[in-house]
N, C-alpha and C positions, 0 to 999 in steps of 0.2 A: 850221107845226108840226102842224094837224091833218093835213093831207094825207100828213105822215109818218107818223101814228098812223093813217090810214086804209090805205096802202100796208103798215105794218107787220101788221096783223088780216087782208089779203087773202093777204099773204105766207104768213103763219103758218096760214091756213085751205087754201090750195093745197097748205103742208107736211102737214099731215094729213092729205089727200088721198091725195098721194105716198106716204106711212107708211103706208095703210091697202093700198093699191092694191099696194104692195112685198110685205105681211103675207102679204097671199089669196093672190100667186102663190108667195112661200116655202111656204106651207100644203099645197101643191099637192105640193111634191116628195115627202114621205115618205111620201103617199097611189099617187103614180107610180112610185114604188120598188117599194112590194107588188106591185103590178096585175104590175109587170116581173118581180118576183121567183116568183109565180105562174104566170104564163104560160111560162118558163123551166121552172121545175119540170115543166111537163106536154109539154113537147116533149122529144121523143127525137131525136138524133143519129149519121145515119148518115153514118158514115165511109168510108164506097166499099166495103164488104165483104161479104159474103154473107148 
């Protein structure tokens, strides 16, 4: 029985891990979006024309 209730606290502390670890990289996308959305804005495209 302990060793369940030890495997269960190691379990649930790797899960928190995973949840935090998940968190920072979603966190990441709508800061990557600007950066894109930016950088986009200041490029010009040409189209093979004069």
């Amino acid at each position: 029985m302990k060793a369940g209730v030890e495997v269960s606290n190691q379990l649930l502390a790797n899960l928190g891990k995973l949840v935090k670890g998940v968190q920072t990289q979603a966190d990441k996308f709508p800061k990557l979006a600007q950066v894109m959305a930016q950088r986009d804005q200041q490029q010009t495209f040409n189209a093979g024309g004069k």
